[in-house]
C-alpha positions as CSV (number, residue, x, y, z in Angstrom):
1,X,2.5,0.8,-5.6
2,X,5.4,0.9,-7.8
3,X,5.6,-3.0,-7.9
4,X,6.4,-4.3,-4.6
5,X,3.8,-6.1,-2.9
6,X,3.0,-4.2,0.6
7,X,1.0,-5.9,3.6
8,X,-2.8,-4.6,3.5
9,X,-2.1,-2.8,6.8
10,X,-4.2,0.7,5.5
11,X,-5.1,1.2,2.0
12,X,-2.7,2.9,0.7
13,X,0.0,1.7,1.8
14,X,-1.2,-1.6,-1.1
15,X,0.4,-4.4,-1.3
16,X,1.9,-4.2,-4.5
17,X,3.9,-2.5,-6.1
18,X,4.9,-0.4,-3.2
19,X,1.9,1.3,-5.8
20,X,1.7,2.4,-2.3
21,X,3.6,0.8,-2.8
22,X,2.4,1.4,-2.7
23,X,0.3,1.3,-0.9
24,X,-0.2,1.4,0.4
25,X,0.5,2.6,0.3
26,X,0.9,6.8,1.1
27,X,-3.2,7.8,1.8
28,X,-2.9,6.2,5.4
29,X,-5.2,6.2,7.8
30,X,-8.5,4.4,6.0
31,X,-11.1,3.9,9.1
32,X,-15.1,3.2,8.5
33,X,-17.4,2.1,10.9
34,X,-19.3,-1.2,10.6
35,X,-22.5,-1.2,12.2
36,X,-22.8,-5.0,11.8
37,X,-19.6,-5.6,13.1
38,X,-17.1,-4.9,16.5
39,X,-20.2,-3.2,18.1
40,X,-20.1,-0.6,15.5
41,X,-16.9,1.0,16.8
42,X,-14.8,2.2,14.0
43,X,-11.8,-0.3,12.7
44,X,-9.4,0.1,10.3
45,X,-7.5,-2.6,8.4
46,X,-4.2,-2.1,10.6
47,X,-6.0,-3.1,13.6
48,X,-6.9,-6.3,11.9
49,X,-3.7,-7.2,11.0
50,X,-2.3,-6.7,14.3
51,X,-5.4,-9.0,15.3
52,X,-4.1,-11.8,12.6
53,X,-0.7,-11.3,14.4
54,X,-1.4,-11.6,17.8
55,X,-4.6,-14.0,17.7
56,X,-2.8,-17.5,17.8
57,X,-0.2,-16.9,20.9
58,X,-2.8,-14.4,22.7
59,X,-5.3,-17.6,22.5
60,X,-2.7,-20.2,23.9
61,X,-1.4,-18.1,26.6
62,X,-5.0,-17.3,27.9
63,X,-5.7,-21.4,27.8
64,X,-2.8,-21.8,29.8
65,X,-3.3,-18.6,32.2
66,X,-7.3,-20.4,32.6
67,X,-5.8,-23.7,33.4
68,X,-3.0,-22.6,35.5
69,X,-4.8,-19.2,37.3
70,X,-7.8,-18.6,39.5
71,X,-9.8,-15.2,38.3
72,X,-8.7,-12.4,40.8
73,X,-10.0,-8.8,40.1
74,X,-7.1,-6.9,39.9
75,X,-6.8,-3.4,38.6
76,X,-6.0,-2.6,35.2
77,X,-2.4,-2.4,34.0
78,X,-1.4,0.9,32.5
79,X,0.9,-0.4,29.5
80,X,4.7,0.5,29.6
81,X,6.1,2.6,26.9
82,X,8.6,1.1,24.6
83,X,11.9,0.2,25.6
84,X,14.7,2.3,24.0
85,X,15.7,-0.3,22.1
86,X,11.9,-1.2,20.9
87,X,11.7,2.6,20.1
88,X,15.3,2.5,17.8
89,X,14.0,-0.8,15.8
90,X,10.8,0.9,15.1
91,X,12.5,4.2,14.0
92,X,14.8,2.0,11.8
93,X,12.4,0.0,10.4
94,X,10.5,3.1,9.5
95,X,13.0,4.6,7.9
96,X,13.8,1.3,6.3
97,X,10.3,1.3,4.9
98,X,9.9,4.8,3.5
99,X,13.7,4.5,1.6
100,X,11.9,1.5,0.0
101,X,9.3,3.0,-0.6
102,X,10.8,6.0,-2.1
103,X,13.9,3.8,-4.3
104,X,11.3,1.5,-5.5
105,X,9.3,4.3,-7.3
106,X,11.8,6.1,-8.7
107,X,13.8,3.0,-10.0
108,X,10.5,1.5,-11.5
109,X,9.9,4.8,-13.5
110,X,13.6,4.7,-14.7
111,X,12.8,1.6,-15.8
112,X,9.9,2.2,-17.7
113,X,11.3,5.1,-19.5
114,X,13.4,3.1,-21.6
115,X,10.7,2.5,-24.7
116,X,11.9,-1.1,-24.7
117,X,10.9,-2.6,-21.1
118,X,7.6,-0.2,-20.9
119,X,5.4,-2.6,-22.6
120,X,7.1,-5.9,-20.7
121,X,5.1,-4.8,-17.8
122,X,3.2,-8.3,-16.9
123,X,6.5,-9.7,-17.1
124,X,7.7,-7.1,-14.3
125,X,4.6,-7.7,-12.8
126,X,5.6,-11.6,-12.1
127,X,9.0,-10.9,-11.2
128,X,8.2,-8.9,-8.7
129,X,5.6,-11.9,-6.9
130,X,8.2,-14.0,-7.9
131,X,10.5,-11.6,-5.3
132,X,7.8,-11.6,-3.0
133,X,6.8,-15.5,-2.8
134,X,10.5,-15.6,-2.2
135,X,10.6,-12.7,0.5
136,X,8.0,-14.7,2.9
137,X,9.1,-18.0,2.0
138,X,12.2,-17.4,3.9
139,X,10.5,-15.5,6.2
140,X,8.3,-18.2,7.1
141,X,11.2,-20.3,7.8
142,X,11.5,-22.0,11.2
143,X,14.7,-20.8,11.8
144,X,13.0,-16.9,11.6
145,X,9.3,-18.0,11.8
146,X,8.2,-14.4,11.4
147,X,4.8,-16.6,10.0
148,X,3.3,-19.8,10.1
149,X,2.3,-20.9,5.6
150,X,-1.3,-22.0,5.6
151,X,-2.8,-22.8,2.4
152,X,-5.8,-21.4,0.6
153,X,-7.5,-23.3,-2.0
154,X,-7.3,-22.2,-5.7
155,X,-10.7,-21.4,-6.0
156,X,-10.5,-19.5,-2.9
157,X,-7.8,-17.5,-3.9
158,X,-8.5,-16.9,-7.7
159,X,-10.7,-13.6,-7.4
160,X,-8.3,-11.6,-4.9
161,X,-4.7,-13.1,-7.2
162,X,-6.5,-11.2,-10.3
163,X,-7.3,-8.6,-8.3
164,X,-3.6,-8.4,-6.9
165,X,-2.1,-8.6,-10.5
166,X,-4.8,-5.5,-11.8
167,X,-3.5,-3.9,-8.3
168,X,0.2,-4.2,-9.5
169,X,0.4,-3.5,-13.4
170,X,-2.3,-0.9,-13.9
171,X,-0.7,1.4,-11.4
172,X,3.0,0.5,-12.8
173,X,1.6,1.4,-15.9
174,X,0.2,4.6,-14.6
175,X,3.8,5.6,-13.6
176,X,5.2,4.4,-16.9
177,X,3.1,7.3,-18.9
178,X,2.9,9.7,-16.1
179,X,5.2,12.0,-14.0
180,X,5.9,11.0,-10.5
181,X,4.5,14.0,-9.1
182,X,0.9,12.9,-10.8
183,X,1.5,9.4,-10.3
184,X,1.7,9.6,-6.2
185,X,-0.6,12.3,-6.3
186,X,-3.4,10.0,-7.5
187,X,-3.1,7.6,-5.2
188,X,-4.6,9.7,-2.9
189,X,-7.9,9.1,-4.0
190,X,-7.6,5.5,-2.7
191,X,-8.6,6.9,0.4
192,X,-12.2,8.4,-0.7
193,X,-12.5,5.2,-3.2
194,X,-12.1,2.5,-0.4
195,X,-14.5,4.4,1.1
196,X,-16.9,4.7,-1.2
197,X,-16.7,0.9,-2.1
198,X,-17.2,0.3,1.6
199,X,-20.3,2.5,2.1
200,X,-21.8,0.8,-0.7
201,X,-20.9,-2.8,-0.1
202,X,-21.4,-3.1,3.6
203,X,-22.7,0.6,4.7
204,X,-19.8,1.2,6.4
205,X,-19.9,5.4,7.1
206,X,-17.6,8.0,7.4
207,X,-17.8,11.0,10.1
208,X,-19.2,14.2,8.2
209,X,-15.7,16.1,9.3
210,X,-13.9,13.4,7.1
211,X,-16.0,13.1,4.2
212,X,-15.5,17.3,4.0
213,X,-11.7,17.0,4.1
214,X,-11.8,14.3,1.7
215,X,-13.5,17.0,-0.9
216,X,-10.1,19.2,-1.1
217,X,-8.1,16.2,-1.2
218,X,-10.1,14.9,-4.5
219,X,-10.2,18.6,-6.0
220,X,-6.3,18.8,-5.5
221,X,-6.0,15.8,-7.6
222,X,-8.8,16.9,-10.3
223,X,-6.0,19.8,-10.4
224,X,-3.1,18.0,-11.2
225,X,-4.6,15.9,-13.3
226,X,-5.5,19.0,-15.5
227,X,-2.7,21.3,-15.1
228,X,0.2,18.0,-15.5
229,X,-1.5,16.7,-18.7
230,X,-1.5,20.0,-20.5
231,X,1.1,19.8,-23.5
232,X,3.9,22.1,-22.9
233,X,6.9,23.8,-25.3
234,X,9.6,22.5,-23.3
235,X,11.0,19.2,-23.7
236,X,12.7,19.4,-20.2
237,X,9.5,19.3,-18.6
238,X,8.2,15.6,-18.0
239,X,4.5,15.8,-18.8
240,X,1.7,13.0,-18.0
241,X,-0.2,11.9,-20.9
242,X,-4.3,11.0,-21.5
243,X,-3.0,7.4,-21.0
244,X,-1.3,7.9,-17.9
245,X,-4.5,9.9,-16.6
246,X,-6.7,6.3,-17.4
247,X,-4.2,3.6,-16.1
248,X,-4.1,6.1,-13.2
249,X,-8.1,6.0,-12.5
250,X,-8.5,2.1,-13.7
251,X,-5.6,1.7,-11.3
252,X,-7.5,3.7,-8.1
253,X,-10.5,1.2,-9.1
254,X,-8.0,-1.9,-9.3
255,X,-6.2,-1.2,-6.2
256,X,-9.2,-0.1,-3.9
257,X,-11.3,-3.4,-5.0
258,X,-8.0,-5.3,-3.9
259,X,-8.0,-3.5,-0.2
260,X,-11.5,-3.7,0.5
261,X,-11.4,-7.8,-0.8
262,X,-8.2,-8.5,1.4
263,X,-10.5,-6.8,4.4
264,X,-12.9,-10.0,3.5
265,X,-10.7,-11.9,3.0
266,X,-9.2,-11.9,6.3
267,X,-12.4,-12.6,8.1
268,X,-13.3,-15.1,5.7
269,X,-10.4,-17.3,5.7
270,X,-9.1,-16.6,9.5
271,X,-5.8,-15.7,7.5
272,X,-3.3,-13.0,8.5
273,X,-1.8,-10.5,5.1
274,X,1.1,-12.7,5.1
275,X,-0.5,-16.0,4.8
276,X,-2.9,-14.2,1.7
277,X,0.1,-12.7,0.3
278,X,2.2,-16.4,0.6
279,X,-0.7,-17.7,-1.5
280,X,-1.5,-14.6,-3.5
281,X,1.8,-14.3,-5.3
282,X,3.0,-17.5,-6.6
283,X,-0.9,-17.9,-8.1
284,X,-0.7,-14.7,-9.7
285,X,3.2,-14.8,-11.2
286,X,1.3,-18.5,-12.3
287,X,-1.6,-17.1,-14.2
288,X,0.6,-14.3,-15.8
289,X,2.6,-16.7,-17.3
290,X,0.2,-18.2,-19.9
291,X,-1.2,-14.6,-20.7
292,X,2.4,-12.7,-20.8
293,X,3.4,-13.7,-24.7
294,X,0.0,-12.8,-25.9
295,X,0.5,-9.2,-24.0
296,X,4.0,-7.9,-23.5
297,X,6.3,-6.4,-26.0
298,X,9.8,-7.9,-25.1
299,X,13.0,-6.5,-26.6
300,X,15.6,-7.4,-27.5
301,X,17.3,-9.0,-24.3
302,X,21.0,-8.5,-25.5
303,X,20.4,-5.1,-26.1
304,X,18.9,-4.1,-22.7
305,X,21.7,-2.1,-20.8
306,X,23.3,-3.3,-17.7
307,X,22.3,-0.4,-16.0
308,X,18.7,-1.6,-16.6
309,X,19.3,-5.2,-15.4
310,X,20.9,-3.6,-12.3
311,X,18.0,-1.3,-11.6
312,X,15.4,-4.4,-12.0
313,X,17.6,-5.9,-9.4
314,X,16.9,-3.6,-7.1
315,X,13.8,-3.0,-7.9
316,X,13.0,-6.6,-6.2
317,X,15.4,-5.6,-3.5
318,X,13.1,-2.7,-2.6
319,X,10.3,-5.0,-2.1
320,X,11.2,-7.4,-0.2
321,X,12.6,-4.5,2.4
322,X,8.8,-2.8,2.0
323,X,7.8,-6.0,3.0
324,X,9.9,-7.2,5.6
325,X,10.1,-3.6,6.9
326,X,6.2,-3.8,7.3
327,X,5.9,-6.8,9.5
328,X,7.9,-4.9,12.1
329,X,6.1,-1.6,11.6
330,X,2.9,-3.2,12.2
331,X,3.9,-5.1,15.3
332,X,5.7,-2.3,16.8
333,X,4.0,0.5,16.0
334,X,0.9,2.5,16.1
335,X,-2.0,3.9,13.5
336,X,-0.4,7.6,14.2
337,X,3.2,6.5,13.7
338,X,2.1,4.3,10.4
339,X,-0.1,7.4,9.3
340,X,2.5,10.1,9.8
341,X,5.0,7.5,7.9
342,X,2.9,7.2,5.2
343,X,2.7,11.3,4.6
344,X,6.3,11.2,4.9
345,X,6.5,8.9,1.8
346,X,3.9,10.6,-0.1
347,X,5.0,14.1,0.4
348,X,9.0,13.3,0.2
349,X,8.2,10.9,-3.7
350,X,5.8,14.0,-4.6
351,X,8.8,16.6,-3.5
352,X,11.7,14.6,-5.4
353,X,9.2,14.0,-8.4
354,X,8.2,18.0,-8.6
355,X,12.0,18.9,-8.5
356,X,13.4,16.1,-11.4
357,X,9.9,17.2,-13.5
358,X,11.9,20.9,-14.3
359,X,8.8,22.8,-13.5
360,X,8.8,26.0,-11.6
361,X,7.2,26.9,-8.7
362,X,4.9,29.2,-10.2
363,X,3.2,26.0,-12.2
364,X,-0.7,25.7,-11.4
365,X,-0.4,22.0,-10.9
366,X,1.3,22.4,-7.2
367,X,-1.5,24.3,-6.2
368,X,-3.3,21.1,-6.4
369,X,-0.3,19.3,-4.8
370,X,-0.5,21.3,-2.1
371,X,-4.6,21.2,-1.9
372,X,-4.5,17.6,-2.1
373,X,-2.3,16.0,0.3
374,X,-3.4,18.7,2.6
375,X,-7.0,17.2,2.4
376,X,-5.8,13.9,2.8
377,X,-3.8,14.7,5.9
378,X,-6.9,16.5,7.6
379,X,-8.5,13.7,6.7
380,X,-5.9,11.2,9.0
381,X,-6.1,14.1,11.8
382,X,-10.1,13.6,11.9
383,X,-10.1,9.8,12.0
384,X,-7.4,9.5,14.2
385,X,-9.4,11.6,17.0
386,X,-12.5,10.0,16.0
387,X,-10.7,6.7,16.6
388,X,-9.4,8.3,20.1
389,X,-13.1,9.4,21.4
390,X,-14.0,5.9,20.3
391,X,-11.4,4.6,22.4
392,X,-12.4,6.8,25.2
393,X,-16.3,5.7,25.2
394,X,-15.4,2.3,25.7
């Protein structure tokens, strides 16, 4: 999540920090079925979103279409494909997306390598929902009107703006003592948490061919977690240390709590991920505030490099593109196109962090790469033709 706050379109895509980013968030393709819910047909958090999206002018144009129409069976309507010019923003916006996606992680762990902004990271934390309160409150103006603000009510929104913040600066702090390569690899296990947390709070299950691709895809990351943390004699490889290994688990925990909690959250306040987000952010950056001097190591502000202050710069350019980028990925696009985007992003951040790590290809831990995000994308292969027979039964 690398510290931009995504939409809650699939879990791993996250919200925040791009820690899907981030994600997510780079583990697409999170789907469970609810018996209590839909008619027990399987969802997935993108197809709520688009719900939140479409609900209000779907809702007025079938008022009007009742008071204006008599019912007349007609036959169904076979959907047009995409316009070329539909098609071209989509393609942009995706590409727009995964460069953000991509800068924003690499740029947050330049950042953190310099000893004297690693241990500001609350402070980086509220910049960046500083960025994104910023991001939607332009977006939400009427002259765009990409959203319509509602408010939540502080009590409402306390739980799930701690949970954001935990979802933002234990992951960041992952990628601080960690190697890229590790860092993104972890993520992964989003995917099995979520739905673990779901199974257990509301008994959502997984098909059995999903839950058996999901076992490679957590042995893969068992593997790199062994083989990346193992001391080595050369200084020019970039190691991950036992810290890095714990932020990266208490971050999983953080940042699958958050998705499953934003899931509620929608149902429970009728609110769409922009609406949360435009009252998740400010409240978090608030509450970091008083807790910031007690927690952060600052330096010495003179002293900080401009090439820092540039690279924090756009580090809050990256997300607001992740998160304008996703509004029009989720209203023009499908759950294959956002699932093949995210395994785009994870493999191309994993490829770029295995090349600037200096290990060779002969190193154990890409074995474990390779066993890992090829779990995970059997895993989006299943679900989406689970989702597709699902479709087909009606």
């Amino acid at each position: 999540m690398a510290a931009a706050i995504e939409l809650q379109t699939r879990p791993g895509s996250s919200s925040s920090s791009a820690s899907s980013s981030n994600t997510a968030t780079s583990h697409e393709g999170i789907l469970f079925q609810q018996p209590n819910g839909d008619d027990g047909k399987l969802t997935d958090p993108e197809e709520l979103e688009i719900r939140d999206l479409v609900s209000d002018s779907e809702d007025d144009a079938l008022i009007e279409k009742e008071e204006d129409e008599e019912e007349v069976d007609e036959p169904p309507v076979v959907p047009a494909p995409l316009p070329k010019s539909s098609f071209r923003s989509a393609l942009l916006w995706m590409s727009i997306n995964t460069f953000a996606t991509i800068g924003i992680v690499f740029t947050n762990k330049a950042i953190f390598s310099d000893p004297s902004l690693k241990l500001a990271q609350l402070s980086f934390a509220a910049f960046h929902f500083f960025i994104t309160y910023l991001t939607l409150f332009v977006l939400s103006r009427p002259s765009l009107a990409f959203f319509v603000p509602r408010r939540a009510g502080f009590r409402d929104m306390l739980p799930l703006s701690i949970a954001m913040s935990l979802n933002v600066i234990l992951p960041n702090l992952s990628l601080a003592f960690s190697s890229v390569t590790f860092y993104q690899v972890a993520r992964i296990l989003l995917t099995p948490t979520v739905a673990a947390m779901n199974f257990v709070l509301y008994r959502a299950k997984l098909p059995r061919g999903a839950i058996i691709s999901l076992i490679p895809a957590c042995v893969g990351v068992g593997m790199v977690s062994y083989y990346d943390s193992l001391p080595t004699k050369d200084q020019n490889i970039k190691t991950t240390s036992s810290l890095g290994v714990i932020f990266a688990f208490l971050g999983i925990l953080a940042s699958s709590l958050y998705t499953v909690w934003i899931a509620s959250y929608h149902r429970k306040l009728q609110m769409s991920s922009m609406q949360l987000l435009f009252n998740q952010a400010p409240l978090s950056a608030f509450m970091l505030l008083y807790v910031i001097p007690f927690v952060d190591t600052f330096p010495t502000w003179t002293k900080v490099p401009l090439n820092r202050w540039l690279m924090i710069l756009m580090s809050g350019g990256f997300a607001s593109l992740i998160n304008i980028s996703q509004f029009f990925i989720i209203a023009q696009t499908g759950p294959v196109s956002s699932t093949v985007v995210g395994h785009v992003k994870t493999c191309t951040i994993v490829t770029l962090g295995w090349i600037t790590s200096g290990r060779g290809a002969k190193d154990m831990s890409v074995l474990g790469v390779v066993v890992a995000i090829g779990g995970i994308i059997a895993y989006s292969i299943v679900m989406l033709q689970e989702k597709k027979k699902q479709a087909a039964r009606g």
